[in-house]
N, C-alpha and C positions, 0 to 999 in steps of 0.2 A: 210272810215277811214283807215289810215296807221295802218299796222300790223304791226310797230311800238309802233305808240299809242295805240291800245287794248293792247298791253303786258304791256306797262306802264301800263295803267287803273288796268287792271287784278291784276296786283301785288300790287296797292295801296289798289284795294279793298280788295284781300289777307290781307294786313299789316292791314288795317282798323276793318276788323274782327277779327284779334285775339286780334287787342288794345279793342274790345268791351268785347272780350272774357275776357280780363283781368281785366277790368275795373267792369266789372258785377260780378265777383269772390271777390273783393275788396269791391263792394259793398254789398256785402250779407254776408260777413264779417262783415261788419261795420253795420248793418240791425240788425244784432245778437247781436251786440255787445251792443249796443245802445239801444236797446229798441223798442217794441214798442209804447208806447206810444211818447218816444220821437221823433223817427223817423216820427210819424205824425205831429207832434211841426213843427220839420224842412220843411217838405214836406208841408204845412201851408205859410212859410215864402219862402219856394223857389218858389210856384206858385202864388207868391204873393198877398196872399188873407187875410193877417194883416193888418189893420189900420197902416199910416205913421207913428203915435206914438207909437203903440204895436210894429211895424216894428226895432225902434230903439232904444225901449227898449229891444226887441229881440237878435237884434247881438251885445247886452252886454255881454250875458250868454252864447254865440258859446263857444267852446271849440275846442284842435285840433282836433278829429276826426269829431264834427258839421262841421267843417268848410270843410275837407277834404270826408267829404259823399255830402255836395252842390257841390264841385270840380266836384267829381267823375259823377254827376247828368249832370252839364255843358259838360263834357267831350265825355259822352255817348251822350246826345242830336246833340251835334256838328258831333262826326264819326257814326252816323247814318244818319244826314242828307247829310253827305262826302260819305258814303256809295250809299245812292238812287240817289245821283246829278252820281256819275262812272257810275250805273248801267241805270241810265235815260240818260248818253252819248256813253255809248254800245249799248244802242237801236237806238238811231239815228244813231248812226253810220254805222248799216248793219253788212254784215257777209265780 
């Protein structure tokens, strides 16, 4: 691998980490904020374990922050799996 490309890599995954880092702050914010009980509601509907029906009578009752802690859930799932694909093409890549 061009030591060009690990620097790109490196620095994505740099960028990639502190967006989790932020993202993880924003969600423990909204964890607190919210509830626990309800934070189990949603975390219900985001691994999609509601009946199609409960499912849509569910994202009747979202609010902005419901709606903005499933964001936050996509977000983090996405730059972690961004994260292991950088670090699983550093390793291919050798020194």
């Amino acid at each position: 691998m061009k030591r060009e490309d690990r620097a790109f890599i490196n620095q994505m995954v740099r960028e990639l980490e502190q967006s989790i880092r932020n993202l993880a702050a924003e969600e423990q914010r909204l964890v607190a904020k919210l509830g626990e009980a309800r934070v189990a509601e949603l975390l219900g509907y985001w691994q999609k374990r509601l009946p199609a029906d409960e499912e849509e009578a569910f994202k009747l009752t979202l609010d902005h922050d419901d709606k903005k802690l499933t964001w936050i859930w996509f977000r983090l799932r996405r730059a972690r799996q961004s994260r292991a694909q950088a670090g699983q093409a550093l390793m291919r890549g050798g020194t």
